[in-house]
Structures are given as C-alpha cells and as structure tokens.
Short mmCIF file of the C-alpha atoms (twelve columns), coordinates in Angstrom:
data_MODEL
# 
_entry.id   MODEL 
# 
loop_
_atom_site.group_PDB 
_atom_site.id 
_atom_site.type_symbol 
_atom_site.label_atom_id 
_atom_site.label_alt_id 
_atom_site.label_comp_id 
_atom_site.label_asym_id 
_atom_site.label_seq_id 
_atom_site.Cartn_x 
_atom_site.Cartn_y 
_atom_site.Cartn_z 
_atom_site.pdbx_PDB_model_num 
ATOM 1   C CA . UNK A 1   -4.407  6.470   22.037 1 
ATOM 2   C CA . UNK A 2   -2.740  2.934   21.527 1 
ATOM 3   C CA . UNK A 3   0.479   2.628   22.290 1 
ATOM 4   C CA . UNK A 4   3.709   1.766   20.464 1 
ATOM 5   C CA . UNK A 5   4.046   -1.185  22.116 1 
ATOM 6   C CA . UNK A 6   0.644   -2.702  21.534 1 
ATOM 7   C CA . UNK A 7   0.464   -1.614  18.029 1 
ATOM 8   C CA . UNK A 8   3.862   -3.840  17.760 1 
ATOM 9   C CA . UNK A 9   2.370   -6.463  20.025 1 
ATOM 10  C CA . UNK A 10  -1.172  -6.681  17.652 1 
ATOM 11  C CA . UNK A 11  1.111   -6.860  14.426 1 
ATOM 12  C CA . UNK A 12  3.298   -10.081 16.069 1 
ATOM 13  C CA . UNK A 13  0.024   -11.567 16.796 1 
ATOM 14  C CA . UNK A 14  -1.521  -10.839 13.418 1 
ATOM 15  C CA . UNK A 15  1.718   -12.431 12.044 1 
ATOM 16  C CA . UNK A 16  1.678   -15.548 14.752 1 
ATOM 17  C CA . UNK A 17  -1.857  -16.367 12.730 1 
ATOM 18  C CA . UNK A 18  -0.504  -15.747 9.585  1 
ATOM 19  C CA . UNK A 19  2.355   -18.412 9.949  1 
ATOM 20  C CA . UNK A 20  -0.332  -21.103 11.622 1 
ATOM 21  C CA . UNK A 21  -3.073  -20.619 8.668  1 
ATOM 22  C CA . UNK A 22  0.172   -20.779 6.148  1 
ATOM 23  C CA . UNK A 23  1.325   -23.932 7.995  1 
ATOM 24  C CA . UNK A 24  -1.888  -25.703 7.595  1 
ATOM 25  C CA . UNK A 25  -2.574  -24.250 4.325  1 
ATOM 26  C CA . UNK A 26  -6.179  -23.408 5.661  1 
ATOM 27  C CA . UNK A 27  -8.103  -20.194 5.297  1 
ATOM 28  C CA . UNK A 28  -5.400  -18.828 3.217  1 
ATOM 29  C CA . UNK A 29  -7.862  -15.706 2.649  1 
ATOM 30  C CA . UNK A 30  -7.472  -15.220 6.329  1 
ATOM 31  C CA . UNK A 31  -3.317  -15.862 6.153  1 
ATOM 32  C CA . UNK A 32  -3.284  -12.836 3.418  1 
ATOM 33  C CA . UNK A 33  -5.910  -10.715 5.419  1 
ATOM 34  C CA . UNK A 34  -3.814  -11.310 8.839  1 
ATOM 35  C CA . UNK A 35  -0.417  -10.630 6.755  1 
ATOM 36  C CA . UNK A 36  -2.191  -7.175  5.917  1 
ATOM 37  C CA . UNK A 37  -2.971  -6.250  9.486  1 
ATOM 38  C CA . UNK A 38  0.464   -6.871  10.664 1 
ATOM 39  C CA . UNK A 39  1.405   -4.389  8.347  1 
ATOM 40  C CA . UNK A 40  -0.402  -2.042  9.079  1 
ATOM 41  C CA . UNK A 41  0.086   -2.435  13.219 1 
ATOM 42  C CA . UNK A 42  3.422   -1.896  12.228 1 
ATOM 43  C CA . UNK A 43  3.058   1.649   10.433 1 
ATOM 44  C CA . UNK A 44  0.734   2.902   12.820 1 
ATOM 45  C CA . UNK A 45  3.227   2.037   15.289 1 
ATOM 46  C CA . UNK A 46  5.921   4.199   13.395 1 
ATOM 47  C CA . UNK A 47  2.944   6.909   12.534 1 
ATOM 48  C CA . UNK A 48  2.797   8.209   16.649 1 
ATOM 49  C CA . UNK A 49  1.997   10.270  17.657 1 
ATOM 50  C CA . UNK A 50  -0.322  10.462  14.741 1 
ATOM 51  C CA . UNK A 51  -2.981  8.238   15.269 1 
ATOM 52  C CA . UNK A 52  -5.066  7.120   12.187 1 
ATOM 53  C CA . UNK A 53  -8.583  6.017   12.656 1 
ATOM 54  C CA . UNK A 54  -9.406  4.758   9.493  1 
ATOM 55  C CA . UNK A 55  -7.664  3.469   6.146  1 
ATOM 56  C CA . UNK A 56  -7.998  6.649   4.166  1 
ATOM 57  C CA . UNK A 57  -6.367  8.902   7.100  1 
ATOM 58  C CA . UNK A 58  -3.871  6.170   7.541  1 
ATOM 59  C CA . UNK A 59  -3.302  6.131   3.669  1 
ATOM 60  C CA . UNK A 60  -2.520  10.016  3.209  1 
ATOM 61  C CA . UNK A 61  -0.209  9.963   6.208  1 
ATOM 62  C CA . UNK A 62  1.709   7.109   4.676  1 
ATOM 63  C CA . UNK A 63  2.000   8.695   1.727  1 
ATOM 64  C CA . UNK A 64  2.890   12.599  3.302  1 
ATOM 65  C CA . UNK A 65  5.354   10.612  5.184  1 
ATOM 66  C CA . UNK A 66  8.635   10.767  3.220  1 
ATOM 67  C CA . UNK A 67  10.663  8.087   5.183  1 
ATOM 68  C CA . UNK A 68  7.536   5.783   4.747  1 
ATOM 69  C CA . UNK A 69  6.853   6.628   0.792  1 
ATOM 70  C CA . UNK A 70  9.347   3.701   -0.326 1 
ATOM 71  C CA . UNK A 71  6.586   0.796   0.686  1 
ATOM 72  C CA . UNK A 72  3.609   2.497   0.091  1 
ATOM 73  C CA . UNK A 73  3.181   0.354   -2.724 1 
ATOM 74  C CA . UNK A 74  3.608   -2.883  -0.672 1 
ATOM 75  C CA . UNK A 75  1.254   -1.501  1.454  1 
ATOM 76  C CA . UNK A 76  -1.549  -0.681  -0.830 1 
ATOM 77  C CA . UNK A 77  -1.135  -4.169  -2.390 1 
ATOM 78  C CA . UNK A 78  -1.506  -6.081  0.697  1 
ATOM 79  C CA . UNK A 79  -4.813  -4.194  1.777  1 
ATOM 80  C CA . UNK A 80  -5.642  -4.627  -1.760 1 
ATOM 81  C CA . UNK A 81  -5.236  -8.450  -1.587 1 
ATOM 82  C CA . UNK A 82  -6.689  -8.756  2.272  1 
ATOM 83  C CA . UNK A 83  -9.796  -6.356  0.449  1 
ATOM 84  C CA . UNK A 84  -10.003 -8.957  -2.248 1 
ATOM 85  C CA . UNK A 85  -9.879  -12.030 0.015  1 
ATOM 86  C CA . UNK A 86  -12.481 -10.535 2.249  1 
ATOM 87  C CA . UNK A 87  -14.979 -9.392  0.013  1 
ATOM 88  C CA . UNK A 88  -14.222 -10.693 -3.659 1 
ATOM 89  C CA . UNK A 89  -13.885 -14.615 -2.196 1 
ATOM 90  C CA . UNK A 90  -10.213 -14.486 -3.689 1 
ATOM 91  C CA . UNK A 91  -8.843  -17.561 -2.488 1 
ATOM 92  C CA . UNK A 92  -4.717  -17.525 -2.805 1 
ATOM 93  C CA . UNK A 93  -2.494  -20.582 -2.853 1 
ATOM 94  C CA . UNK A 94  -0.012  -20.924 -0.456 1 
ATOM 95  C CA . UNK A 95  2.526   -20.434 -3.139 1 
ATOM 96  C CA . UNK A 96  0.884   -16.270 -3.298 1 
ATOM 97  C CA . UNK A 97  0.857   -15.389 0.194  1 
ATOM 98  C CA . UNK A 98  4.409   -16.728 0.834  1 
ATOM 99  C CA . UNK A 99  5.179   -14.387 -1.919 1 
ATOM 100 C CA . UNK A 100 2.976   -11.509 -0.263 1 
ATOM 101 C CA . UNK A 101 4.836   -11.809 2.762  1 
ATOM 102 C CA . UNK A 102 8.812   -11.788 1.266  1 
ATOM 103 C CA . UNK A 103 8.008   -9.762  -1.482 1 
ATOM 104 C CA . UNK A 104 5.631   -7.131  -0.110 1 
ATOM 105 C CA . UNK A 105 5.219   -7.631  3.804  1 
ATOM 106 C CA . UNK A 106 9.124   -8.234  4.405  1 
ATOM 107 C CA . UNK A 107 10.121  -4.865  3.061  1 
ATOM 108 C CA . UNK A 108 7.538   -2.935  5.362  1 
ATOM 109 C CA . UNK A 109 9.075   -4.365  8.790  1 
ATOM 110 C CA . UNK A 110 12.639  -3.725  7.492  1 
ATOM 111 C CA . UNK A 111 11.901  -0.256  7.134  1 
ATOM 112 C CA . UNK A 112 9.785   0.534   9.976  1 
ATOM 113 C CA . UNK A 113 11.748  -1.365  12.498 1 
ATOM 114 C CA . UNK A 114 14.432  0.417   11.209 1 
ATOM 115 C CA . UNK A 115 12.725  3.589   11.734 1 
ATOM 116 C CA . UNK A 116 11.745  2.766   15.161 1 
ATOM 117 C CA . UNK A 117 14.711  1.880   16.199 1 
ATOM 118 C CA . UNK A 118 16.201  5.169   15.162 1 
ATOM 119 C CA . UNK A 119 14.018  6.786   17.085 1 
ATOM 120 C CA . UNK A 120 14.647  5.382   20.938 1 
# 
C-alpha cells in the first residue's frame, strides 16, 4: 500500500511540473493533466487507509466520503479536463489552467491538508 507520505510527495511533484510547463507555456495539455494528478495524490493521501486502485473506486469513495463531498466537483472537472487534454487533443491556454488550478485545484489542497492535518 503507498504511503501517506509518498502519495503527498507524487502530488508536489505532479505540481513541480505543472508550474514548469505553465512557466514556459509548453504542453499546456500536460500542465492541466499534471494539475489533475496532484489532485488526486492528494485525496488518496487523505482516503488511507482506503486505497483506491482505479478512478471509479476512487470516485465512489470521494463521493461516500462526507468531509470530502464539498470538492467533488473540482475534482471531477479536473479529471474531466486532464481526460479531454489526453484523449480529445484539447489544447488550453495558459489563461485556463491558471484558472483550473485557483479555481478548482486550490480548493482541493485547502481541504485535504486541512483534513490531514486534523488527523496527526
């Protein structure tokens, strides 16, 4: 089973390429897809000891999961957009995924590191 700690670890590192793809406005498909993965590192992290293997396991648990119901939404549109990017050729401008990431991406790390932190 991974760990808290690497699931935290994998969603800095999904962010750190993020912010460099955003910085050089390059693969911007990649930026939103990498944005997405952070996100979810960071609810499997606050899903231990379940331990989703897929998106549709992960999905129901988020949703049965009361305290993590509030950015379900965010969540589903990031995947949504990272889906989009990866198989639809959707192309965003850097103007969209700055706007994924404070609108949408933002709200899921305030909560969860909020939740993790209550927890230790």
């Amino acid at each position: 089973m991974t760990t808290r700690e690497q699931h935290e670890q994998q969603a800095r590192e999904n962010l750190a390429l993020h912010e460099l793809l955003l910085r050089q406005e390059r693969h911007l498909d990649w930026a939103a897809t990498a944005l997405a993965y952070s996100a979810l590192h960071y609810i499997d992290a606050c899903l231990l000891p379940r331990d989703p293997r897929d998106h549709a396991a992960r999905n129901s648990l988020i949703r049965q999961t009361p305290a993590l119901r509030p950015v379900w939404a965010n969540y589903r549109f990031l995947l949504e957009k990272s889906r989009d990017a990866r198989y639809e050729c959707y192309d965003p401008t850097p103007g969209e995924v700055q706007r994924f990431r404070r609108q949408h991406y933002d709200p899921i790390v305030t909560l969860v590191l909020q939740l993790l932190r209550a927890r230790t």
